[in-house]
N, C-alpha and C positions, 0 to 999 in steps of 0.2 A: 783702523779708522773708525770701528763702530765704535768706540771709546770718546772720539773726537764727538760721534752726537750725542751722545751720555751726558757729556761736559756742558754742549751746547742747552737741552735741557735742563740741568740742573742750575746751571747760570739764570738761566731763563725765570727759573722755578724761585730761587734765592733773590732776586730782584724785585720781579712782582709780588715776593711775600713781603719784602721790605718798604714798597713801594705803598702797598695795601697797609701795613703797620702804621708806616706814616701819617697816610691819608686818616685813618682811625684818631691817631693821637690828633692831628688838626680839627678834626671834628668834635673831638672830645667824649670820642667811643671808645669803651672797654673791648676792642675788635679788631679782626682784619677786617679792611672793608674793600672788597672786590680784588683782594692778592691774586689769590685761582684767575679769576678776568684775566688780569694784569698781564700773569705769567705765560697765559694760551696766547694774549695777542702778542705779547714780546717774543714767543716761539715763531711765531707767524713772518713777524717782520726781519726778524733776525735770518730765519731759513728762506725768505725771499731774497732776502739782501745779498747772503753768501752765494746762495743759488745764480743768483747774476753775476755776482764778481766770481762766478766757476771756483770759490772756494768749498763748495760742498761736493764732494766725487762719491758715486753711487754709495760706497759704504759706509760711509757717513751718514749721507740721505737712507738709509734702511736703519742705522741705530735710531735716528729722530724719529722717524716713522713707526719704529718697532714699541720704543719708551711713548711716544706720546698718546699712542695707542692703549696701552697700558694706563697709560697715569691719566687721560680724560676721562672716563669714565669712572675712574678711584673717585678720584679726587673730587668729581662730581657729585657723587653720591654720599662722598663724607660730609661736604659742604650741606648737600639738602635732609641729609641728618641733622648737621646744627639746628638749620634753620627749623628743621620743626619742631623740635626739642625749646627752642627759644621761640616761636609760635604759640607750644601750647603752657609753659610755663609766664608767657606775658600775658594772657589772661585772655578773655574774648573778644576785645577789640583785634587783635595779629590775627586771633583765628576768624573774624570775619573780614579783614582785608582780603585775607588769604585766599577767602571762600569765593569772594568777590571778583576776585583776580584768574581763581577758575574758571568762573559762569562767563567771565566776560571771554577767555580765551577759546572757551569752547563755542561761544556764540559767534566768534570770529572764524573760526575753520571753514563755512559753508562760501562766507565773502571772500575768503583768502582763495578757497579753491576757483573760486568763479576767474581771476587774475590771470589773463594772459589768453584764457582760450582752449579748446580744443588743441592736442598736437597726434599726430601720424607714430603710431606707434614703433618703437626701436625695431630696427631691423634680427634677424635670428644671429646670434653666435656664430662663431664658426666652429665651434666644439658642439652646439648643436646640431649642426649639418654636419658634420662629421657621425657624431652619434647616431642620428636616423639614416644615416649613408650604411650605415653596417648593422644597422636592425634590420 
């Protein structure tokens, strides 16, 4: 059954890269344009979906889980390759969007964190209490 989320993934994967191609060609970009996106959230809704209609049984659920694990972070980092590769070959306008886009997100962290409030911190493990149980 971990074969069955292998499947699941790479469907997932083969769709939103298609999906992403498409969108490219409508716009009239030599590009994927947000395939990677596409394929994380069509994983999403797809292993919600089967998840409720109890077509997903644990070992399934661990191949998705093991693969997506794997491939979000690949695939991420190949993607923010391009983009800086094509950042700094489009000349200094990309590179100061870019720049822009950092100052502002870091300027944002301080108001983000403020959101919501104080919370009561998580209670101990129980493998922690365990642990200090036999120290």
């Amino acid at each position: 059954m971990i074969i069955t989320g292998v499947a699941v993934l790479a469907g997932c994967f083969l769709t939103g890269m298609l999906i992403g191609e498409f969108l490219g060609l409508l716009l009239g970009v030599d590009a994927n344009v947000g395939g990677v996106g596409f394929a994380m959230v069509l994983l999403v809704l797809v292993t919600h979906r089967m998840r409720r209609a109890g077509m997903l049984p644990s070992a399934t659920e661990h191949g998705v889980f093991f693969w997506s694990a794997m491939y979000i972070p690949i695939v991420v980092a190949m993607a923010a390759t391009q983009n800086v590769v094509s950042a700094v070959s489009g000349g200094p306008m990309a590179l100061l969007v870019g720049l822009a886009a950092l100052i502002a997100g870091a300027a944002l962290v301080p108001v983000l964190a403020r959101i919501g409030g104080q919370a009561d911190p998580l209670p101990p493990r129980e493998q922690d209490k365990a642990m200090e149980e036999v120290s």
